[in-house]
N, C-alpha and C positions, 0 to 999 in steps of 0.2 A: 263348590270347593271339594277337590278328592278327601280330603281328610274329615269328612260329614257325611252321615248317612243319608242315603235319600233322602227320608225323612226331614233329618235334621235340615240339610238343605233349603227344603219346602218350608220350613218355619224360619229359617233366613230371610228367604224370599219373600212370603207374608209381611214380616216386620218391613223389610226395603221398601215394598211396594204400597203396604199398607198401615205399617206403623202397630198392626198388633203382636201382642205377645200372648202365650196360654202352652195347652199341652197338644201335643201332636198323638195322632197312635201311629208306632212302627210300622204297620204293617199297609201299603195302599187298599184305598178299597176299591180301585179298578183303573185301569190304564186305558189312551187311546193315540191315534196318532193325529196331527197336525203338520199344519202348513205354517211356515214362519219364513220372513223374509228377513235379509238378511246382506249387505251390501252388496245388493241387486241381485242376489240368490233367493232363489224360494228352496228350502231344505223342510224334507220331511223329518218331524221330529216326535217321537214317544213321550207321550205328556203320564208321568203317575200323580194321581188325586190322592189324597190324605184329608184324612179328618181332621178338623182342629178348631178346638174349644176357647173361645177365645178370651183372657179373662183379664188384658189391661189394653190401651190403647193408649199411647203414645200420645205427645203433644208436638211433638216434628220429629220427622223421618226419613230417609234418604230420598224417597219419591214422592214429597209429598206434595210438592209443586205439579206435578207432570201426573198425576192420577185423581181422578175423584172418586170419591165413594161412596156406595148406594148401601143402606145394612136393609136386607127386605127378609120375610119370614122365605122358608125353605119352599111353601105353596107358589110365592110369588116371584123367586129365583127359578124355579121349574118354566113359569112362561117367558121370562126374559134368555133363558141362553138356549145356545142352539147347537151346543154338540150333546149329544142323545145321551153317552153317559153322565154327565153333569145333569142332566135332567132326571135320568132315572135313580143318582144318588139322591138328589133334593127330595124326589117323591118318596125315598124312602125315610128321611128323617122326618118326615109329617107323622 
């Protein structure tokens, strides 16, 4: 939404996808790019990461049908995803 900061956006997003709420910090702690498809477009697309402390969870949520959710320690989010800087932020919150 233009009228939200990045940020704010990304804790949008969260809630939509994930149903939580908490505090965001402004500022990203690192950006990468992606492949996203898109009716039948592959569009490379600039991903910014944000921290965010999560401190309610929701009982339904706009996606809550269409995602599932893993809550794993930041050790164990490190061996599960596979874009390099999501891995090297997880390592650093250990």
């Amino acid at each position: 939404m233009a009228h939200l900061s990045l940020a704010d956006n990304a804790a949008k997003e969260a809630f939509e996808e994930a149903g939580v709420t908490g505090r965001i910090d402004p500022r990203p702690a690192g950006t990468y790019r992606a492949v996203k498809r898109k009716n039948h477009l592959q569009l490379v697309i600039e991903v910014c990461v944000y921290l965010f402390e999560v401190t309610d969870l929701a009982k339904k949520w706009p996606e809550k049908d269409r995602r599932d959710i893993k809550w794993c320690s930041p050790r164990e989010a490190e061996i599960l995803l596979h874009e390099p800087l999501l891995t090297e932020l997880c390592g650093r919150l250990v």
